[in-house]
C-alpha positions as CSV (number, residue, x, y, z in Angstrom):
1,X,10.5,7.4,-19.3
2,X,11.8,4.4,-17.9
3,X,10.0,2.6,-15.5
4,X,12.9,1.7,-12.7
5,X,13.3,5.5,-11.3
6,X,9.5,5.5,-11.5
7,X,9.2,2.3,-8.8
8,X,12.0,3.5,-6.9
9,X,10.3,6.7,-6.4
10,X,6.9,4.8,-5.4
11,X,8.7,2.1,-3.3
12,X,10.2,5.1,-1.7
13,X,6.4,6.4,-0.9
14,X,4.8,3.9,0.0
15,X,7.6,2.8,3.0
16,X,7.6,6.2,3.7
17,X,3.5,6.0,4.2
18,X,4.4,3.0,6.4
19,X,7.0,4.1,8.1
20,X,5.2,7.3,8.9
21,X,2.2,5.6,9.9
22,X,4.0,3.6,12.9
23,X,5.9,6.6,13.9
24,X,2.4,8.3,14.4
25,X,0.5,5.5,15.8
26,X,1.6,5.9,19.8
27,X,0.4,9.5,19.3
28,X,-2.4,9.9,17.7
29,X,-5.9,7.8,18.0
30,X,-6.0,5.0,15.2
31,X,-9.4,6.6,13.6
32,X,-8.3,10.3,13.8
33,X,-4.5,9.3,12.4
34,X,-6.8,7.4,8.9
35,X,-8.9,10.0,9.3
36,X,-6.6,12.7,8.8
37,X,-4.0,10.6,6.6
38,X,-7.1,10.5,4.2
39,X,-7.9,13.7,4.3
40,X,-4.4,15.2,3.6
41,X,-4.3,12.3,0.6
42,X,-7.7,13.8,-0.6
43,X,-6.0,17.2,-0.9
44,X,-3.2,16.2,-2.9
45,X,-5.0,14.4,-5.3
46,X,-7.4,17.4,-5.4
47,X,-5.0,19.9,-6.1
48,X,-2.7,17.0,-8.2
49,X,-6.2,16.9,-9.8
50,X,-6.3,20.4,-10.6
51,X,-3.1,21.0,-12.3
52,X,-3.7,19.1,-14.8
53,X,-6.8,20.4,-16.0
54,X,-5.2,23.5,-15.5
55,X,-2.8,22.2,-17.8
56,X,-6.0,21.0,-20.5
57,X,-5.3,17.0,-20.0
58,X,-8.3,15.1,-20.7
59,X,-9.5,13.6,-17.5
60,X,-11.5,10.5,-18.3
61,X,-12.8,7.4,-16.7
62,X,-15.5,4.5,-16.9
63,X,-18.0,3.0,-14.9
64,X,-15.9,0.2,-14.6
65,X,-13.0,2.7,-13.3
66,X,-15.2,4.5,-11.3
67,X,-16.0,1.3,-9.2
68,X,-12.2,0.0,-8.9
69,X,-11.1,2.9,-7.7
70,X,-13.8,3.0,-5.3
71,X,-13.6,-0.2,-3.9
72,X,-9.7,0.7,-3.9
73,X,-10.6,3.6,-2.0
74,X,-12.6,1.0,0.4
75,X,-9.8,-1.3,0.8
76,X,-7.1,1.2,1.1
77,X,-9.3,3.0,4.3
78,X,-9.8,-0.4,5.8
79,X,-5.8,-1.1,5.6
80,X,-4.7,2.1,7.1
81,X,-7.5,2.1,9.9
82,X,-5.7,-1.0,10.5
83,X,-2.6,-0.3,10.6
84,X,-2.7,2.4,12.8
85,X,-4.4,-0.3,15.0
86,X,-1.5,-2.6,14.3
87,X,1.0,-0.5,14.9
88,X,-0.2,1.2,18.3
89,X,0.3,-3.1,19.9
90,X,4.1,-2.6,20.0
91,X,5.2,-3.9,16.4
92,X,7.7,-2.5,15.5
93,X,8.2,-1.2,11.9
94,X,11.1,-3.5,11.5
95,X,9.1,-6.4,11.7
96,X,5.8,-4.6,10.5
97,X,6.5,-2.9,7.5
98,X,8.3,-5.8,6.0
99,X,4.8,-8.3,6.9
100,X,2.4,-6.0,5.4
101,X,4.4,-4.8,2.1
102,X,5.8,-8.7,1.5
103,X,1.4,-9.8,2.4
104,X,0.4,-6.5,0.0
105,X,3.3,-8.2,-2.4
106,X,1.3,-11.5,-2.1
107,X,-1.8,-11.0,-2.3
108,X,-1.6,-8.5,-5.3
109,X,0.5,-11.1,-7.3
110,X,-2.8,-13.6,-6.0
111,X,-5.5,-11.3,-7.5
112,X,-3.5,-10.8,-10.6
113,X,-3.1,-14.5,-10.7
114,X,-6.7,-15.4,-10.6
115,X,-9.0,-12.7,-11.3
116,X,-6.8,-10.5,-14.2
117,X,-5.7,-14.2,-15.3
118,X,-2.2,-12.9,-15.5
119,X,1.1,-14.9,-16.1
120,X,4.2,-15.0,-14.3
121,X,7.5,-16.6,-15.6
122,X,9.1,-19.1,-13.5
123,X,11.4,-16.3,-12.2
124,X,8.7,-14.2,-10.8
125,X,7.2,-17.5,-9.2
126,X,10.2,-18.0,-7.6
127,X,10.2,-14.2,-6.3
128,X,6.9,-14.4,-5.1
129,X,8.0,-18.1,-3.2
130,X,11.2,-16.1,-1.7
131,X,8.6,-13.1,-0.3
132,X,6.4,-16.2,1.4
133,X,9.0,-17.8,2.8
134,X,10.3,-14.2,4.0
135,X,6.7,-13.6,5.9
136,X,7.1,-17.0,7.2
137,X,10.8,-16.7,8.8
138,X,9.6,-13.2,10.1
139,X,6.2,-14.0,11.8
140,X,8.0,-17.5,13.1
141,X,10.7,-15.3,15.1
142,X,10.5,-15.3,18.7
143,X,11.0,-11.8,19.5
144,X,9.0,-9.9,16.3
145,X,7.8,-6.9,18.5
């Protein structure tokens, strides 16, 4: 398969997630809106989960694995607690959603960079310079609620 539809698809779920998350946060508590944004998460992956060893794939995994995707699991609760918190201040998702994605943008490339020891080509560098300066214009503006 090629991998473009594939990261359209998960762009398209992951600003959805944000997007979805500032519409909710001036109606929900911050810690009930994670609370239940995890839980319904928890479900799909259950039943995601389930139909595939109903469909007899192997299901495997690692110590290692298992601890990533914990800690994932760690850092992915603290970001949504927070951003419910974020969110409920007045940002709006205009200003918001582009912060947090172009930071998550950042500070993924950043872990990559120095703990995977990967590589990036002088293009990508100059990507990942265009997304700072981006965060930087935005959270200079005068008006970014």
């Amino acid at each position: 398969m090629n991998w473009i539809p594939l990261a359209l698809i998960i762009a398209f779920g992951y600003g959805s997630y944000n997007f979805l998350i500032k519409a909710s946060a001036d109606h929900i508590h911050q810690i009930l809106g994670a609370v239940i944004l995890q839980f319904v998460a928890l479900l799909f992956g259950c039943c995601a989960l389930g139909w595939l060893k109903s469909q007899g794939a192997s299901i495997t995994g690692n110590v290692e694995g298992i601890r990533y995707a914990m800690l994932a699991g760690v850092a992915v609760g603290t970001a949504e607690v927070l951003s419910f918190y974020f969110y409920a201040k007045g940002i709006s998702a205009s200003f918001g959603i582009p912060m947090i994605v172009g930071g998550t943008i950042v500070v993924g490339a950043l872990l990559g960079i120095f703990i995977l020891r990967e590589q990036l080509t002088f293009i990508q560098w100059i990507g990942l310079g265009c997304i700072i300066f981006g965060i930087t214009l935005l959270s200079t503006s005068p008006k970014f609620g």
